[in-house]
ZAMARGU-4260 file (C-alpha; in steps of 0.2 Angstrom, whole numbers, plus 5000, padded with zeros to 4 digits):
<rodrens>
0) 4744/4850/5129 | 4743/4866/5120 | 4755/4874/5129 | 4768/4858/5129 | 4768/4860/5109
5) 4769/4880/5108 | 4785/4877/5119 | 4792/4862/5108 | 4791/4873/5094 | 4798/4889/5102
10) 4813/4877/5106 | 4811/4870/5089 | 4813/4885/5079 | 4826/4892/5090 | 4837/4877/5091
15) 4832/4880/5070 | 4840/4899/5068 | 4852/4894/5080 | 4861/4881/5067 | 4856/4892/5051
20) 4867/4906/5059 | 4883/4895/5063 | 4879/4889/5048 | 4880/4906/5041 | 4895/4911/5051
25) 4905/4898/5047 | 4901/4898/5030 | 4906/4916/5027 | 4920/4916/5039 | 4928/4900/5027
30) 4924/4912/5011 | 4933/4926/5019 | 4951/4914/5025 | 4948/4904/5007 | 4942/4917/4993
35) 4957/4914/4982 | 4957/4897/4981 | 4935/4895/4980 | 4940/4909/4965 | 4953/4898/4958
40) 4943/4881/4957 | 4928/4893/4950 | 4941/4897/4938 | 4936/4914/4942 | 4953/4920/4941
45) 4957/4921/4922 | 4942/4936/4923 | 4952/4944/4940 | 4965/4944/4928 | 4957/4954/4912
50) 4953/4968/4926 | 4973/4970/4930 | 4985/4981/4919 | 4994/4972/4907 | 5010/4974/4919
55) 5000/4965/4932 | 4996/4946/4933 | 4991/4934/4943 | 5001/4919/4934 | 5009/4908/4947
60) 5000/4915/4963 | 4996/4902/4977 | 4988/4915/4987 | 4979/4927/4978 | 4991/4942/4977
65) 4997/4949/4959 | 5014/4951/4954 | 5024/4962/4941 | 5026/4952/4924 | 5044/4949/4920
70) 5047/4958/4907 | 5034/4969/4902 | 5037/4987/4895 | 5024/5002/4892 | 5026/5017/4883
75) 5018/5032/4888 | 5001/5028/4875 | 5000/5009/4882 | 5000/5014/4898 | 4985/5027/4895
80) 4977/5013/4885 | 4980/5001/4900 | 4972/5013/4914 | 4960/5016/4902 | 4954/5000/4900
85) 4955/4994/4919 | 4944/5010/4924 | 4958/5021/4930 | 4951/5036/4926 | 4960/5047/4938
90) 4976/5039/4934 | 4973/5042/4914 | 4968/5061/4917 | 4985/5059/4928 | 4996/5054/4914
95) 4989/5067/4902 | 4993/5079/4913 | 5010/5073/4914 | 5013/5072/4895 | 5010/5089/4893
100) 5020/5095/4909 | 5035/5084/4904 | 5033/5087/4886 | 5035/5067/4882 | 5031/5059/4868
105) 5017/5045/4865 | 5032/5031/4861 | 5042/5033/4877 | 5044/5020/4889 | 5036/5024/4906
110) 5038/5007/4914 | 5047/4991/4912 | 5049/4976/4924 | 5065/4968/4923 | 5066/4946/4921
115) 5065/4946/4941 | 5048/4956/4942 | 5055/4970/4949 | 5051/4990/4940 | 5067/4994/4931
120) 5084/4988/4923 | 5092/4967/4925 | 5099/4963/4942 | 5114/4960/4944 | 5116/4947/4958
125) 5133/4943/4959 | 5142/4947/4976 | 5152/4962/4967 | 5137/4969/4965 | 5134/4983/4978
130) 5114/4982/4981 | 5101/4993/4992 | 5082/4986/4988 | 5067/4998/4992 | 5053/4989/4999
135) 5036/4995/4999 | 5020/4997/4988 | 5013/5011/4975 | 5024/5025/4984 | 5038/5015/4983
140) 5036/5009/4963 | 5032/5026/4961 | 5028/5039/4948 | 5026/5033/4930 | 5040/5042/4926
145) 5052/5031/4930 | 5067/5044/4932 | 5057/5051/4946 | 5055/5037/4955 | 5064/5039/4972
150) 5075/5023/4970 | 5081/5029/4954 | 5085/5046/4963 | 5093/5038/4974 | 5104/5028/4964
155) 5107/5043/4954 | 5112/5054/4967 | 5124/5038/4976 | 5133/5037/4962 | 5136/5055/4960
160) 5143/5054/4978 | 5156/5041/4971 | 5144/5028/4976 | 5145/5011/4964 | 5128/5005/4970
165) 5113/4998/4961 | 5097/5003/4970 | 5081/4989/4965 | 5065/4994/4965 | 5054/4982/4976
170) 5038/4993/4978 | 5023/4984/4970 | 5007/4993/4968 | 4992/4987/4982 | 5003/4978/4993
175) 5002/4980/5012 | 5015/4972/5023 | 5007/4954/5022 | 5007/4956/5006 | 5026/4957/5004
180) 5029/4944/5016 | 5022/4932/5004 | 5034/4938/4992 | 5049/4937/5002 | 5058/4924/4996
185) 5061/4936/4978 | 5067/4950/4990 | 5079/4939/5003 | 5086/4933/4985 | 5094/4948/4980
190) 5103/4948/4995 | 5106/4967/4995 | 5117/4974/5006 | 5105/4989/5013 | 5086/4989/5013
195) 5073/5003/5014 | 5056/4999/5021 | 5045/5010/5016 | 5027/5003/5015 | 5009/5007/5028
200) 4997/5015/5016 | 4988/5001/5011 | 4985/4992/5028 | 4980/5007/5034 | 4966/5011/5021
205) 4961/4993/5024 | 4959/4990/5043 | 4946/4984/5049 | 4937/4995/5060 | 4923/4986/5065
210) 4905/4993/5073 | 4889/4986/5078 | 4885/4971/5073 | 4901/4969/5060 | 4912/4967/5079
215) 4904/4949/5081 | 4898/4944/5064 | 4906/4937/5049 | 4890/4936/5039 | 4886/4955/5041
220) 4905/4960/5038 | 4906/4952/5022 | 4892/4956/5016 | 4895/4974/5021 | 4913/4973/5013
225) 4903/4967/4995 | 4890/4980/4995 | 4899/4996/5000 | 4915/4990/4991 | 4921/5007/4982
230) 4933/5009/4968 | 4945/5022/4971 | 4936/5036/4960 | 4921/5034/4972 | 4934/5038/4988
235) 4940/5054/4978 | 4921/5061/4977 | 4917/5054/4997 | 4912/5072/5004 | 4925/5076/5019
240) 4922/5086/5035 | 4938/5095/5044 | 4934/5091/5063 | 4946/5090/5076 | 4934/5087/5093
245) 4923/5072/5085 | 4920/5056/5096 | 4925/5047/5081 | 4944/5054/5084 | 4946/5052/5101
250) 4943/5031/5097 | 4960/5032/5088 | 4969/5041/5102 | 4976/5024/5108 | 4977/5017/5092
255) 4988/5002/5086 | 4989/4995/5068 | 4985/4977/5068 | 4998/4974/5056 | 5015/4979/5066
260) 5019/4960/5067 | 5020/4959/5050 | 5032/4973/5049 | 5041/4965/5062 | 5043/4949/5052
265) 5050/4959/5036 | 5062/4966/5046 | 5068/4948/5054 | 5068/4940/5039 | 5077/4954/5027
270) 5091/4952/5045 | 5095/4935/5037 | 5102/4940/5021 | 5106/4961/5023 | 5117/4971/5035
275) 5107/4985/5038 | 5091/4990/5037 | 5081/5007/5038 | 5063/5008/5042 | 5053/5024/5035
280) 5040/5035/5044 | 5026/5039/5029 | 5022/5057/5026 | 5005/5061/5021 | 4995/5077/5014
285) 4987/5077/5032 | 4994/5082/5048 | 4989/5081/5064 | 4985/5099/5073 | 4984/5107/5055
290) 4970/5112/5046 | 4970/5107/5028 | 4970/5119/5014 | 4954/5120/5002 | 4967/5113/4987
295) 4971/5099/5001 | 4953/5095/5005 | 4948/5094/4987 | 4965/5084/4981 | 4964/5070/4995
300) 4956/5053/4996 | 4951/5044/5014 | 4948/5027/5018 | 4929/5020/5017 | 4929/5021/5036
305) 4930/5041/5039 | 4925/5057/5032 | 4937/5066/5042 | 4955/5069/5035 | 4959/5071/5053
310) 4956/5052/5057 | 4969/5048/5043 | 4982/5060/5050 | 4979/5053/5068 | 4980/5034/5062
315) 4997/5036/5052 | 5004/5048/5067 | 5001/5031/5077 | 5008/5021/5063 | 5025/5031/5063
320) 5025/5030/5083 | 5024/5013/5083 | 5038/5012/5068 | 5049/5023/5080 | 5047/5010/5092
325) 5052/4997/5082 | 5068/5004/5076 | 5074/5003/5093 | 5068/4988/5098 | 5073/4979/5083
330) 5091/4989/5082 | 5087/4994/5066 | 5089/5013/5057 | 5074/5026/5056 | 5073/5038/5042
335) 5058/5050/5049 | 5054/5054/5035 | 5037/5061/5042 | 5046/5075/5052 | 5062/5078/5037
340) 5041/5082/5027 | 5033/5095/5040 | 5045/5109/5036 | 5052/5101/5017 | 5034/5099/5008
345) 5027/5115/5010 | 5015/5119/5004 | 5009/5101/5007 | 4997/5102/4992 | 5007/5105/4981
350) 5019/5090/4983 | 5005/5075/4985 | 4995/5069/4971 | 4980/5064/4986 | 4982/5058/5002
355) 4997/5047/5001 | 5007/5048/4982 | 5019/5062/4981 | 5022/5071/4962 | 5037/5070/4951
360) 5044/5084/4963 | 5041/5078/4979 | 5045/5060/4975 | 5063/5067/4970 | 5064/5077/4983
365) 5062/5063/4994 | 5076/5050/4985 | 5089/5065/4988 | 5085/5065/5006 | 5085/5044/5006
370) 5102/5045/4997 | 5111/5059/5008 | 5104/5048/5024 | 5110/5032/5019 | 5126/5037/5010
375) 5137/5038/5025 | 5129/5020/5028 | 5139/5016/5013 | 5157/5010/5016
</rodrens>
């Protein structure tokens, strides 16, 4: 009889931690599809919001994603002020640098979002309008200088070639691929008559790399995710090791970002309404095969997930393969703009803020190349 009830309960308090954990699983895995909306209801949002620069909101958002406030404008002192006050430490030590490399005063304006929520000047969008709209994210909206930006390179130097064009700004700071597919409707819109893609970092720094017991669990990924979420400072100060024989880079050898369909589906949708398109390989301070100077080590940031800049390098020489790929299979153009980097930014150092965001220099270097590429594109 004993026996007969020791089972019962063995079954019992299986049967029990069986149900806690799907309980458990689906819980978290309907927190991670739904965290906007939960946010929303908790009216958590309006707090999200106080954490954004002023440029930033969330007003209007159906799926969680911030946008540009239509506009807004910062001088050189708001901005500084803004970063300040959101916790952008590196990016105010940044912007005092500048103003004393630059020479610019406190009242000049840095940024200003134009009525469509785009960086920069009105649109024009009338069919006399000749327009080319940069896609992408915090590479793409660029330097706070805005005359360093590479669309307004390249606009500037198209014009000097006799080219009557207007280049818009689309980059928006933290977006990924998905991200901008949310926001296509604003881009098909403008019905430009070129489009750039450039745009990667950001789903690269935020795939999902998953080990142990995060491969098979919601419950332990997000609550890994909430507990080891760093801000940006904390990756800068991550100690890096140089290794080019690890077990951990041979994983990535076969490598495929999980976000190529999205890429795809910019592409398809930016067909409907645009008559060519280029897609843009991303040049980074680390190369594969090249051992990174001390400045580089020191100046570079790495995803949670590595300690190696070598990892990095190897993901996004993947990422440009596959984006190779694509060109041809879509029958679009590719800028390579990785390889035009490898004998152009040298020394690398001295052209990337980190990992991923070029300087004044190097962001203007790159909108020459951009404009003498897809000049002859121009009819």
């Amino acid at each position: 009889m004993k026996k007969n009830k020791v089972k019962v309960a063995i079954v019992f308090y299986l049967l029990l931690a069986f149900l806690l954990l799907a309980i458990s699983e689906t819980g978290f895995y309907l927190l991670e599809k739904y965290s906007f909306q939960i946010r929303k209801s908790l009216n958590l949002i309006s707090s999200q919001q106080a954490q954004l620069e002023k440029y930033k909101t969330y007003e209007g958002s159906k799926d969680g994603l911030w946008r540009l406030q239509p506009g807004y404008s910062l001088t050189l002192s708001q901005l500084i002020n803004e970063k300040a006050e959101s916790g952008h430490s590196l990016a105010v030590k940044s912007l005092n640098d500048l103003k004393s490399k630059y020479n610019l005063s406190s009242d000049e304006i840095l940024i200003r979002i134009n009525s469509s929520g785009f960086r920069g000047t009105e649109i024009d969008y009338s069919p006399s309008c000749r327009k080319i709209l940069a896609i992408g994210d915090s590479c793409t909206f660029g330097t706070a200088i805005e005359k360093f930006t590479y669309p307004s390179v390249m606009e500037k130097e198209l014009k000097r070639a006799g080219k009557e064009v207007k280049v818009i700004n689309g980059g928006i700071e933290g977006y990924s691929p998905k991200n901008v597919l949310s926001y296509i409707d604003s881009y098909t819109r403008i019905k430009p008559e070129i489009v750039v893609i450039y745009i990667g970092w950001n789903a690269l720094y935020a795939e999902k790399f998953l080990k142990g017991a995060e491969k098979y669990s919601h419950t332990v990924s997000f609550l890994k995710r909430i507990f080891n979420k760093r801000k940006a400072i904390d990756l800068f100060a991550k100690p890096k090791f140089y290794e080019t024989q690890s077990v951990e880079l041979k994983e990535y050898e076969n490598y495929v970002p999980g976000f190529m369909d999205d890429v795809e589906k910019i592409i398809a949708n930016m067909k409907t309404v645009s008559k060519t398109i280029f897609i843009v390989t991303l040049p980074g301070l680390y190369i594969t095969g090249e051992v990174p100077s001390e400045k580089a080590m020191k100046k570079g940031h790495l995803p949670e997930y590595t300690s190696n800049p070598m990892v990095l390098a190897k993901i996004t020489e993947r990422y440009n393969n596959e984006l190779r790929l694509l060109a041809e299979k879509e029958h679009v153009q590719l800028i390579d703009l990785h390889e035009w980097s490898l004998k152009t930014l040298r020394p690398r150092e001295a052209y990337f803020n980190d990992s991923v965001h070029l300087t004044e220099e190097g962001q203007e270097m790159i909108g020459k190349h951009l404009a003498e590429v897809i000049c002859e594109a121009i009819k």
